[in-house]
N, C-alpha and C positions, 0 to 999 in steps of 0.2 A: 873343744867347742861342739855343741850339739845341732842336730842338722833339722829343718821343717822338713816336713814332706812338702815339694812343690817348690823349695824354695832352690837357686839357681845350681848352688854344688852336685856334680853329678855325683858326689858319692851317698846323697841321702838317703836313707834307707826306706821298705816299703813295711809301712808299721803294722801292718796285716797278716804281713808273714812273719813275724817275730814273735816267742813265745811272750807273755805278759813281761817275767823276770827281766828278760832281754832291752825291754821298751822304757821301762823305769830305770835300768842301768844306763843307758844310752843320754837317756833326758837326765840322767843324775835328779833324781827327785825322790823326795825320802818318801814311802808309800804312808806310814802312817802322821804323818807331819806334814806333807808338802812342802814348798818353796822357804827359804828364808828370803828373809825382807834383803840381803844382799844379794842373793841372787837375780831375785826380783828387779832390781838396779839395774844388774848389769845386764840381763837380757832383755829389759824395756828400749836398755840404748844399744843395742845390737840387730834385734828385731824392728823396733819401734811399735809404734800404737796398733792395736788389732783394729786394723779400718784397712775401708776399701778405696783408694788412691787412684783419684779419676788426674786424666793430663789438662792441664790447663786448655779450655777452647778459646775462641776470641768473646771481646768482650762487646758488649749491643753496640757499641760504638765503631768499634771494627767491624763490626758486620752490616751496619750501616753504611757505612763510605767503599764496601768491598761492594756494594750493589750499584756502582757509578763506575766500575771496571768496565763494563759492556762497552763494547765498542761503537755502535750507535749513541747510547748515551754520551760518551765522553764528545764525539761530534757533533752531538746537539748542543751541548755546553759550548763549544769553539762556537759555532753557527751565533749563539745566543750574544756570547762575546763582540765579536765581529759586528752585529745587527747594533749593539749599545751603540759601539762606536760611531758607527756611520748614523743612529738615529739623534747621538750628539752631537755629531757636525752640523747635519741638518737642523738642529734648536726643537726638534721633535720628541715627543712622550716616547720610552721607546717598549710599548705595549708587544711589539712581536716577538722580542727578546724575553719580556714579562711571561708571555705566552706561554714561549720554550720553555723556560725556566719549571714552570709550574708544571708541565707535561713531566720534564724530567724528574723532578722532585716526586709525583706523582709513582711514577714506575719505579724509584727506588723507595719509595715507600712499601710499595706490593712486593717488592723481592725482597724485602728486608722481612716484611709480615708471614714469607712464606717460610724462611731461613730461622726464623726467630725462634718457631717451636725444634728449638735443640733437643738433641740427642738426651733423653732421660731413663735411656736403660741400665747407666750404672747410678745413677741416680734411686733408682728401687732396685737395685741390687741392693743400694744401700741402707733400703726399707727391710730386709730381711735380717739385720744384723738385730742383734738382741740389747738395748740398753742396758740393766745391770744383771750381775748375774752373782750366784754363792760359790767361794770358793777358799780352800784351806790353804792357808798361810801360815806358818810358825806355829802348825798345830793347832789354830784355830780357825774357825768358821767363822769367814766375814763377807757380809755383802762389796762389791765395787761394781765401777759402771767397767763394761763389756771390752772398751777399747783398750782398757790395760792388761789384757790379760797376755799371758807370755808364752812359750812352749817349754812344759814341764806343768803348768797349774795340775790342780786336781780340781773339777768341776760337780757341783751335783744337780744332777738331774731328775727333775720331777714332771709328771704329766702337765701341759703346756705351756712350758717353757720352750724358747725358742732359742737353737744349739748356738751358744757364739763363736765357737771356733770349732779345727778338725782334732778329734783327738782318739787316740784308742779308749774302749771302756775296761774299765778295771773293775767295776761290776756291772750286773744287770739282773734284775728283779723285775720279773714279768714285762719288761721293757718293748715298747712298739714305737716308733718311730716313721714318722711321715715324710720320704725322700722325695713326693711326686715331684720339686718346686725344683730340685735339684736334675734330679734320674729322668723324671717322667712317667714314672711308674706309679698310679694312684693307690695300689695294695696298700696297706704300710707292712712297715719291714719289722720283723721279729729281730732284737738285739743280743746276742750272747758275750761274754768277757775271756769266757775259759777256752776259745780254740782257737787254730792257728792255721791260714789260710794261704792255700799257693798263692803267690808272685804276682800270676798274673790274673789274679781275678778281678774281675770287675766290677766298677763301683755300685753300683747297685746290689753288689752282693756280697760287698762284704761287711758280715754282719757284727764282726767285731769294731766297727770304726764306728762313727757318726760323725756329723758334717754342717761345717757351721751353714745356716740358714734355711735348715731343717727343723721338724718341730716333735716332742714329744706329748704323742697319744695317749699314753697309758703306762703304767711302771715307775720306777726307779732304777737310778744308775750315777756311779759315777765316772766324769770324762777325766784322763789324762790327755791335757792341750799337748797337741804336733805339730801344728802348724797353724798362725796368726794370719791374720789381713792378707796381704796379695798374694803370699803363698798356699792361702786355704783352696780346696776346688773350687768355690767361689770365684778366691781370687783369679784363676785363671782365669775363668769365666772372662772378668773386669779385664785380663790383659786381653784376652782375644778380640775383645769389645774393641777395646782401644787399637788393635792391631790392623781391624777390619777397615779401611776405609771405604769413603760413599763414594763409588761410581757415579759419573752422569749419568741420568737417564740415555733412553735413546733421541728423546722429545728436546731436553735441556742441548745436546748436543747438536740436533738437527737445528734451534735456534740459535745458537754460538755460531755456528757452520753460515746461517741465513746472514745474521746480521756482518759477519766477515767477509762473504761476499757482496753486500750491499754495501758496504762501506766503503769496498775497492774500486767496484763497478764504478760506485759514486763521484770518490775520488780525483777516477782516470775520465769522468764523464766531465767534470769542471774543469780540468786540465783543460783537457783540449777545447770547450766552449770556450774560456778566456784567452788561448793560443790562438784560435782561428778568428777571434772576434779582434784580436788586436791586430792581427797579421793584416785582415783586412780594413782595417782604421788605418791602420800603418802608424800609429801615434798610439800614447797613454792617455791618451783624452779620456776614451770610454772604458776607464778600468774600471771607476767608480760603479756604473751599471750592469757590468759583466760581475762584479762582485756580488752585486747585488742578487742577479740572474742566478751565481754560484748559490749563495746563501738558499735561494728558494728551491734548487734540486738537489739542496743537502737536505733540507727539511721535507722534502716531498719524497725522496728514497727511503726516510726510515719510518718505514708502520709504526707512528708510534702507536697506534691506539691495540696492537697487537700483543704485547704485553697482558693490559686488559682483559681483551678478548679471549686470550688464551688459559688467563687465570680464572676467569669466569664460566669457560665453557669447561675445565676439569671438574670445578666445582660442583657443573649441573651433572656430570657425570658422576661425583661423590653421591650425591643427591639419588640420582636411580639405582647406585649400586648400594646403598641402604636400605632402598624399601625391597629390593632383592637378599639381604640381611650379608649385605658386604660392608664394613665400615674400613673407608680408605683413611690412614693418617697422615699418608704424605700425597701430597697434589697431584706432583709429575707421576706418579704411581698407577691413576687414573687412566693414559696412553700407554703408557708402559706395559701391561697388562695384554694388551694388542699385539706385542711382541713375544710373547710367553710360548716356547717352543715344549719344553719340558716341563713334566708338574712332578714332582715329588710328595708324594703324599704321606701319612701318618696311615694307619691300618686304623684302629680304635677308636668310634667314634664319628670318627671322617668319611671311612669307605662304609663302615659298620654302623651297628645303630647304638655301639656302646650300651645294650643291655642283653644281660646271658641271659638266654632260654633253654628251658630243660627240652631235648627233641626223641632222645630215646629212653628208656628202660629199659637194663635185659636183666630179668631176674633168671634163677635156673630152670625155671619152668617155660617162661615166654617174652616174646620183646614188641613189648609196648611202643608205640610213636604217639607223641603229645604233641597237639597243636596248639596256636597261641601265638600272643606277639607281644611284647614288651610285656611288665611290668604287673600287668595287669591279669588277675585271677580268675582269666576267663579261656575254659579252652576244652579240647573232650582226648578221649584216649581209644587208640587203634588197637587190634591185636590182628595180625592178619588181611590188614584193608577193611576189617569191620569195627564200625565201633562199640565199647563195652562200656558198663556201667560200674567205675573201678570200686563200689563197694562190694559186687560181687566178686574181687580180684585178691586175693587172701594172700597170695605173695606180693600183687603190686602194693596192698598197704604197709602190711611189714614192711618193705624198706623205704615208703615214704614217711611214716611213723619215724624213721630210725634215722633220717636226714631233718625235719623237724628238731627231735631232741636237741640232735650235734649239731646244733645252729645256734652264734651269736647275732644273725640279721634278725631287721626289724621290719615288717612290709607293712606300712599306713596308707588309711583312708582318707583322701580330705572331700567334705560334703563340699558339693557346690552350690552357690550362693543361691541359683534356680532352681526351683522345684522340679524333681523330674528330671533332670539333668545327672549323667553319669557322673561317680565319684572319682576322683583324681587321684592315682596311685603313688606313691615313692616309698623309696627307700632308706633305711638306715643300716650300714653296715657293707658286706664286704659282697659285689656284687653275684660272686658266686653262690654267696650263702642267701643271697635274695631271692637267686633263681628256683634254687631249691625248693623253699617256702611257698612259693609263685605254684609251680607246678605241686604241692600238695593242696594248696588249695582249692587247684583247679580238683580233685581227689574231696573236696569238705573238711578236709583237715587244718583245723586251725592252729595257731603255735599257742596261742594264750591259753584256750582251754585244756591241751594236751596238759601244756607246763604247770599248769592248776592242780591239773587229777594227780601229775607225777611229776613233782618238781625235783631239780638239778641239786644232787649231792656232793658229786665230786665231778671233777674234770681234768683230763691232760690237754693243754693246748697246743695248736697247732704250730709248729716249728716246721723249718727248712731244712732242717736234719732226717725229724722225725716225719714230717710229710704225713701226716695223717692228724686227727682232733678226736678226742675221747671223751664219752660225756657218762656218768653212773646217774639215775633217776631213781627214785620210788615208785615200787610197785607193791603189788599186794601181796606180803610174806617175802618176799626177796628184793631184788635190786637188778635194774636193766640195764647192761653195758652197751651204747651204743658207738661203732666207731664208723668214719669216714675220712678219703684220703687216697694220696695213691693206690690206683688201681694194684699194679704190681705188690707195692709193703703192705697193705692189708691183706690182700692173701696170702703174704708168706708168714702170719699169724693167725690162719685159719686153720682149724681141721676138722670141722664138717662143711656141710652148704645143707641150705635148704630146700627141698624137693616137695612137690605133691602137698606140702604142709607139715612135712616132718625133718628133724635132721637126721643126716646122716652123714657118715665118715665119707670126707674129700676125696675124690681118688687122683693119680697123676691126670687121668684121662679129663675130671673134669677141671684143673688145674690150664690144661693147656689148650683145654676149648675156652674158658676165660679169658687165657691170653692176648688168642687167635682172635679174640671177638673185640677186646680192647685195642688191638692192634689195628683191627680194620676200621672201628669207628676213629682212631686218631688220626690216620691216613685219609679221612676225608675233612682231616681240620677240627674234629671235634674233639672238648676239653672231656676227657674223661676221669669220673671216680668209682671209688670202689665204695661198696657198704659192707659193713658185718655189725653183728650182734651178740650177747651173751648174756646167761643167767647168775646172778651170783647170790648164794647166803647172807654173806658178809661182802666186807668190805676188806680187803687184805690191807698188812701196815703200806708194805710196796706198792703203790698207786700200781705201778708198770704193771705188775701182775695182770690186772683187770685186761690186758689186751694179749692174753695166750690160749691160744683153744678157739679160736670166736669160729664164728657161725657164718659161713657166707651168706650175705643175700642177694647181691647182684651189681650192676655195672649200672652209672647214672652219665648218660651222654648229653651233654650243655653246649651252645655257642654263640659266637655275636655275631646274628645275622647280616647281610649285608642290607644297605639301605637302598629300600626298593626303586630309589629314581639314579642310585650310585651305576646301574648296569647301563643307562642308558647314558649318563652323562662323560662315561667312559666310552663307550660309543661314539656320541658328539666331539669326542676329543680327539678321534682318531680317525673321523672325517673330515674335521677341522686341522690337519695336520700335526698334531700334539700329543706326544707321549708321554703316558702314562704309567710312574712306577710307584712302586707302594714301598717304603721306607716300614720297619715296623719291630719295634723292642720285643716281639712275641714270637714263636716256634715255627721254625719254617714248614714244618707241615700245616699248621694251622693258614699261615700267611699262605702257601702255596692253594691252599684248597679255595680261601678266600678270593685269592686272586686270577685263579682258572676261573670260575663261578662268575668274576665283574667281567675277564674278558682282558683282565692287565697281561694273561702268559697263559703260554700256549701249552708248556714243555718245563720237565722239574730244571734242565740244565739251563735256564732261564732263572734260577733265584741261591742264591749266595747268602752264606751267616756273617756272623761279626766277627766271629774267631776265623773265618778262611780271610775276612775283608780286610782284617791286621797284621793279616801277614805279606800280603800285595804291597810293591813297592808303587811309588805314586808309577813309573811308565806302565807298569802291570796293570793298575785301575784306570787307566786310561782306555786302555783292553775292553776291561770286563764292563766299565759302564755302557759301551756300544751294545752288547747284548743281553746283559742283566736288567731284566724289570721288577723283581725284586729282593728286595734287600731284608731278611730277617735276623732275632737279635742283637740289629743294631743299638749299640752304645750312642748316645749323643754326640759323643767329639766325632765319629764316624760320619755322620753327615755331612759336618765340613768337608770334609775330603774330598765326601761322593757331587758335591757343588763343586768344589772349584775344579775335580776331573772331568765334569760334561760342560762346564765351561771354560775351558781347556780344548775343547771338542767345538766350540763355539754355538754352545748352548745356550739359549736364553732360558734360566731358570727358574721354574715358583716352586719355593719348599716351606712345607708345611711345621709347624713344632709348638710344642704346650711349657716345656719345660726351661729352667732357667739356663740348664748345659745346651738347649738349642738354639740361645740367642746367638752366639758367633754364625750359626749355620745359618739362620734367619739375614742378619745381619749382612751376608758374605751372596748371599742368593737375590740374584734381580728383581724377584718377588718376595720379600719375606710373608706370610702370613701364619702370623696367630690364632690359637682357638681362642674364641671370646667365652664358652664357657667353662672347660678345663682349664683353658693358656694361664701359666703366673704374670703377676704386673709384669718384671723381666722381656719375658717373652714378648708382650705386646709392645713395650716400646723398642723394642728392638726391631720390627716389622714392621713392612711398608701398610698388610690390610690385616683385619680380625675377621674372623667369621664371628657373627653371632649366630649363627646355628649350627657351628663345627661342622656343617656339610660341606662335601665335597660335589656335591654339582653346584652349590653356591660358586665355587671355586672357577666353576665352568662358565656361569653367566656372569660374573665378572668380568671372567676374558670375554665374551661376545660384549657386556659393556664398551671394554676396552677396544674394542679394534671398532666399533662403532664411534669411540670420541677421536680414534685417530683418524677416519675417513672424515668425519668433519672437520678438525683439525687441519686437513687436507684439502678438504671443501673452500673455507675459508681464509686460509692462505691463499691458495691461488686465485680468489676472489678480491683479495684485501690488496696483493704487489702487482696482480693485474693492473689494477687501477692506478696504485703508486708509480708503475714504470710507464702506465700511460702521461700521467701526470710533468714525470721528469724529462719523457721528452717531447711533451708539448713547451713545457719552459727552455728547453735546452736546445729547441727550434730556432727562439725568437730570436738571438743573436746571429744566427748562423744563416736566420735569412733575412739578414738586414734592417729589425723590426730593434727599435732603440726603446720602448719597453716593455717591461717585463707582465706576460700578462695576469700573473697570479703573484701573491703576495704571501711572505712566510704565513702568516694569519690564518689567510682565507685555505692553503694549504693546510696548515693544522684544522681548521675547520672541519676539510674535506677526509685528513686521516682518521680524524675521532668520531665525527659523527657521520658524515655520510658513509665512510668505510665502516664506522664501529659499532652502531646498531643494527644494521642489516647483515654484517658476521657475529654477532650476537646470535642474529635470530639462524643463521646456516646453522649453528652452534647446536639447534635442537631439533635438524632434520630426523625423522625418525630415521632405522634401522633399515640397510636394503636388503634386499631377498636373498640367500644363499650369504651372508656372512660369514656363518659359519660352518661353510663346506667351501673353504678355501685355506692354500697355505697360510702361516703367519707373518706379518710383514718381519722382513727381514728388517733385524736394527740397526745395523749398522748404513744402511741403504742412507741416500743423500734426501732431504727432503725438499728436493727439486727432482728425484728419479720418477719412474712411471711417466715420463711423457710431463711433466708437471713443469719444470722448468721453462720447456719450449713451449709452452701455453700459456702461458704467464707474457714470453716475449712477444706472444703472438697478438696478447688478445692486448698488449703494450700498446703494441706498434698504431693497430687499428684505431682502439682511444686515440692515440695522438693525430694520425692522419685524418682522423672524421672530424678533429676539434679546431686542428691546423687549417685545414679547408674552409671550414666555418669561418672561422678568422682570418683567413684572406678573403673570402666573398666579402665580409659583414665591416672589417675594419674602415675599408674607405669610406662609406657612408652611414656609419653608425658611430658616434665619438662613443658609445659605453660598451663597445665592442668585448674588454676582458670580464666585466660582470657577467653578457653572455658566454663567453668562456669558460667562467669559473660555475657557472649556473648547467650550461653543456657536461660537462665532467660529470656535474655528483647527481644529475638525471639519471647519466650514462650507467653511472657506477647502481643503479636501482635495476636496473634492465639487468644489465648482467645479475645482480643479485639472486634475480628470478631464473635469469637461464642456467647459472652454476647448480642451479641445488643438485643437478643428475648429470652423470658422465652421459647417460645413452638417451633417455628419453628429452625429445621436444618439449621448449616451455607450455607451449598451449595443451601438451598431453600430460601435463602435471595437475592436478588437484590442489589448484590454492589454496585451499582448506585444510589436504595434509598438515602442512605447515602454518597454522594461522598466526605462529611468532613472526612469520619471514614479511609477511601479506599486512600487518601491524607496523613491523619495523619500517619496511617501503614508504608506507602511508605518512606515517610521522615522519621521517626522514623529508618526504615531499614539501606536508607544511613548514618545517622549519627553516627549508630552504627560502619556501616563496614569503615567509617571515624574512629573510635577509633583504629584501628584497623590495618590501612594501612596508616595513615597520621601522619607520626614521631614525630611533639611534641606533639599532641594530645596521642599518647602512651607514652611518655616519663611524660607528666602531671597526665593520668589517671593511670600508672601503668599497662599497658597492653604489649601482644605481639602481633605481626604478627604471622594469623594460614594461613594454610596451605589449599587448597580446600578441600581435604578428611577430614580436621579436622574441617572446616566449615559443610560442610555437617552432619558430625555426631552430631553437635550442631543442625542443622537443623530437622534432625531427630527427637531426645530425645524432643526438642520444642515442634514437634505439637501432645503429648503423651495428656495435658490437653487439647487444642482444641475438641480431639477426644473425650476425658474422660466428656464434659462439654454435647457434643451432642450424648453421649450414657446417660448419664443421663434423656436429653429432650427425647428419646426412649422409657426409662424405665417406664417415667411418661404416655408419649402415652398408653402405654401397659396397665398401670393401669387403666387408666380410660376408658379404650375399656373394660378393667374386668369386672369391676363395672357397667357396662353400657350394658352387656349381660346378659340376663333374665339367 
């Protein structure tokens, strides 16, 4: 029996390291023939269909009735129940229960809406599979669709097709190969058949495989299949996906935590009203109305309208973190973001500007510095702090000349639509080969014209073996060899260099001042190449020939700047308490240079490879993430790791990834975030946000989003159960001080949780940002969302609602029969006042700027009339159980109202005073 790569048996082989002969013995498959239609059989039903095998989720149905779990919920339902009955007894419509009902149906509709956008990242994994593909069967060539293919096919491949499975190549003809979807690596990859690669090399490099949901560039080839559906590195992918599960947020958690302690509070709160109310009855006479009493502090304990409130105020928070170019996917993600202790970032792109500029020349004569920024062919050239005019410069053009030729990049202009208006640059081709062209043009050298006068006769292309590009031109009477490529291999095919404008013979001396000079530009991160040149007669039969003898001409130094607001926003990160490490599939010298430069490390014993990181047991990287901030030539599966060991550490993590191997890492991290213009579909639906501008200080004002919708968040909760617990124990009075009924009604209580509670926390919802946000720690997530004093301000500002409403109600009851209207009228005034006093922990309402907030100053307002609509508008009092008061009786409701207002800003007094204490010698 033949073995997949990937699939469960630990003896299966690694097909990279095996000679070809070895690979086709193994898979038993005849090389010039391929499969028979029997074997075909039976490893269809052995392997099964080459597909990607997602686990069954639940179905809209189940996840509909799983959003009535809530423990509030499920007690409004009882409540609802309860109210039927009693509103049956009575011969009564029973609209309160109606009420309920509709509230609750209401929130399991939003948690179902919010739940519903499932998980779609194996979903476009499954977008990268290939429909039909050609492939030999019994000696001939037949098209079938992709899912049947088996380990042993012989596949062929042609320029854009998309690979259906993993297989070794058994040829390859000028073959190039696009892994970025996989790897992450944008280059594409050069394919060879004929060699045989250690053990442990790494996917991305090994260049005799290819990999299903990869695509081919350029070439031909054909694949022998290794491994199908869940065993391809794909399929890994798919299981990791599946492995990963969704943590709660810290948000989802804090309101599991809220409504579990409301429900008990709740609970133990009707107990004892209906115990003490009977003890003092001394009979079951008045169960009926202590039940009733129950029913209204069950409905008055759970915020409903907070659900709402709290789905609507992430939402405004998705809202700002877009036009900031953050696009959140998932809701809770929003807060969550506030909690972000760690960033993991991607180096390419993110920290950088993702576009190579050329910044040195060193020819043998002198070493030029070019200035310039991106893409665009505009820049001047140094020699000495002075700057020169490089057609006077006989060696700087030679080798810009000579990197021109040995160029497949393409650098366009696109006119803009304004007159007058600068042209728009891009690229086609391989970003290094862009820079090149970039900085010749800044030189007047164009590629189209050059290649005109002397066009492209022959060529060797660039290989990972051979590490250099070779290109033969016409010239006049002979032919110009120009090469480019490793610093080091091109020189060790040189035997002159060019001087003064003439060759002459290399010597060791200046061999080793090349060296010394490549060495030093690498050491500060920068991507170095080598030029040479040569004259030829002819054209030899051996292509190879043409690169023996060459001509040095000099050292070409390139890099991806970092992005000019990245130095700062790393900064901000580490004011704001947030560490910053840079993750990055590129050379740790490079990474290292980059990231001394933003400020991520101080010291080289601060940045660690893939090959040292694979060898660390998990308690070893436990270690090393405490003082590593960066990580270079990571591999993709690598990040997992480096997530779950600093969260393990009790990390709250954001990591960054493009590729489809980063979605488990994404997935597995508290923050995933995507790039929106690199990232694969994969990648983003695997992640909680996308960058649309793969910046990393977007990254940053996210998080400052975030810890802004969590102070509101904050804001308005203890705004919203302030009022709830004042509510519950002004009801949970009236029995206990002898008062037979009940002075609010489940109704006029939902009234007061939805709109008098739920539009004026709407509008806290959009208090702007306070000063220093972000020059403070991160809130801790795991923290209770009753901690910071929040709990006992809640029971504080309780207490006071009830005794100012309670008082009312014993002055007002004996001589006013409509005594609970002003009661119920008292409350949701109340609840406006506070609105105004909650919006700041420290500042006085009167020292606030109504106008800051003119949602909050809106909400009030309308909130007021709708009241005094309850109140004066006849079926609206005939519905809610209300009366018409009286001006004097309004006023005295006015009154008693703004008792907490005052109470909330003698407290912010109290605190002033304190800390003036503490702050005098």
């Amino acid at each position: 029996m033949i073995q997949a790569a990937g699939s469960p048996h630990s003896d299966a082989p690694a097909w990279h390291s095996l000679p070809l002969p070895a690979v086709i013995q193994k898979l038993q498959s005849d090389p010039d023939c391929g499969l028979t239609s029997q074997q075909v059989t039976q490893r269809q039903r052995e392997y099964g269909p080459n597909e990607l095998i997602s686990s069954p989720g639940r179905s809209a149905w189940q996840l509909f009735l799983d959003q009535f779990r809530n423990v509030m919920l499920l007690m409004l339902i009882a409540v609802a129940a309860i109210s039927v009955l009693l509103d049956l007894q009575k011969g009564e419509f029973p609209k309160d229960a109606l009420a309920i009902l509709l509230v609750v149906g209401l929130n399991g509709l939003l948690g179902y809406l919010q739940e519903s956008r499932a998980e779609k990242a194996l979903a476009a994994l499954k977008k990268l599979a290939s429909p039909s593909v050609r492939v030999q069967r019994d000696g001939l060539w037949q098209e079938i669709p992709a899912n049947q293919l088996v380990p042993g096919d012989r596949v062929l491949l042609e320029a854009g097709v998309q690979i259906p499975a993993d297989g070794r190549l058994v040829e390859a003809v000028n073959l190039q190969v696009r892994e970025a979807a996989l790897t992450g690596e944008a280059v594409p990859v050069t394919k060879q058949a004929d060699c045989v690669l250690p053990e442990e090399t790494e996917l991305g490099e090994r260049r005799n495989m290819a990999f299903m949901g990869t695509e081919v560039l350029q070439g031909r080839g054909i694949l022998l299949v290794t491994a199908t559906g869940m065993n391809t590195e794909l399929g890994k992918v798919a299981k990791l996906l599946q492995a990963v599960e969704n943590e709660p947020t810290p948000l989802q958690r804090r309101m599991s935590q809220l409504g579990n302690v409301l429900v008990s509070g709740s609970l133990v709160l009707v107990a004892l009203v209906v115990i003490v109310g009977l003890l003092q009855a001394r009979s079951l006479a008045p169960f009926t109305s202590l039940l009733e009493t129950s029913l209204s502090m069950a409905v008055a304990v759970v915020p409903e309208g907070l659900p709402a409130v709290t789905t609507v105020t992430l939402a405004i928070g998705t809202q700002r973190m877009v036009r900031r170019n953050a696009l959140i996917r998932r809701l809770p993600a929003v807060e969550t973001l506030g909690s972000v202790t760690t960033i993991c970032s991607d180096k390419t792109g993110t920290l950088t500007e993702n576009k190579m500029v050329v910044t040195d020349i060193l020819t043998p004569d002198r070493h030029y510095h070019v200035s310039g920024t991106g893409y665009i062919p505009k820049g001047s050239f140094y020699c000495g702090g002075q700057p020169i005019d490089p057609q006077s410069a006989p060696d700087l053009q030679a080798l810009l000349r000579a990197v021109v030729f040995c160029n497949d990049a393409l650098l366009q202009a696109t006119l803009p639509a304004q007159r007058g208006a600068a042209p728009t640059w891009s690229i086609l081709g391989d970003p290094t080969e862009a820079a090149l062209l970039v900085a010749a043009a800044k030189a007047n050298l164009q590629k189209a014209s050059l290649q005109e006068q002397h066009p492209r006769v022959q060529e060797i292309p660039f290989s990972s073996e051979r590490k250099r590009m070779s290109v033969v031109v016409q010239e006049e009477g002979s032919y110009g060899v120009y090469v480019k490529g490793s610093a080091e291999l091109v020189l060790e095919q040189c035997a002159y260099i060019q001087k003064s404008g003439t060759w002459q013979a290399l010597s060791e001396a200046d061999r080793q001042a090349i060296l010394a000079a490549n060495n030093r530009l690498a050491a500060q991160g920068i991507r170095v190449l080598g030029v040479a040149t040569q004259r030829l007669q002819g054209i030899p039969e051996n292509l190879e020939e043409i690169e023996r003898n060459l001509v040095w001409l000099g050292l070409v130094g390139m890099y991806d700047p970092p992005r000019p607001e990245a130095r700062e926003a790393v900064a901000r990160c580490r004011q704001a308490g947030i560490r910053t490490l840079m993750v990055t599939g590129d050379h740790q010298l490079t990474a290292i240079a980059i990231a001394r430069e933003l400020g991520i490390l101080d010291s080289e014993s601060q940045a660690i490879d893939g090959r040292t990181l694979s060898r660390l047991s998990f308690e070893e990287l436990l270690q090393t993430v405490q003082r590593v901030n960066v990580y270079a030539r990571v591999a993709p599966e690598h990040k997992l790791r480096i997530v779950q060991a600093l969260q393990k550490q009790n990390q709250f993590v954001a990591m960054t990834g493009d590729g489809v191997n980063d979605a488990p890492a994404l997935r597995q991290a508290d923050i995933g975030i995507a790039m929106g213009i690199t990232g694969t579909d994969v990648s983003k639906e695997a992640s909680d946000m996308v960058l649309l501008d793969d910046n990393f200080a977007t990254i940053v004002a996210a998080i400052e989003e975030g810890r802004v919708v969590y102070n509101n968040v904050r804001r308005f909760v203890k705004y919203i159960l302030g009022s709830n617990i004042g509510e519950v124990l002004t009801v949970a009075a009236t029995p206990l001080l002898g008062l037979e009924d009940v002075p609010l009604t489940p109704l006029q209580i939902l009234w007061m949780n939805l709109v008098t509670d739920g539009l004026p926390a709407l509008a806290l919802a959009m208090e702007p940002a306070e000063p220093g946000v972000m020059q403070r720690p991160p809130f801790n997530p795991k923290e209770s969302i009753f901690a910071q004093g929040l709990g006992a301000y809640m029971v504080r500002v309780g207490v006071v609602f009830a005794i100012s409403t309670i008082l009312m109600m014993a002055i007002v009851k004996a001589h006013i029969p409509h005594w609970r209207t002003m009661v119920f009228t008292t409350l949701c005034i109340a609840q406006m006042g506070h609105a105004l006093a909650a919006r700041s922990n420290d500042k006085l309402t009167i020292e606030l700027n109504p106008f800051s907030n003119p949602y909050l100053l809106g909400a009030v307002l309308a909130t007021l009339l709708l009241q005094l609509a309850l109140l004066y508008v006849p079926f609206l009092r005939s519905f809610f159980g209300t009366e018409e008061l009286t001006l004097s009786e309004l006023l005295i409701c006015m009154g008693f109202s703004t008792v907490v207002m005052v109470w909330v800003d003698l407290e912010k007094l109290y605190r002033r005073w304190r800390q003036g204490s503490r702050q005098t010698p």
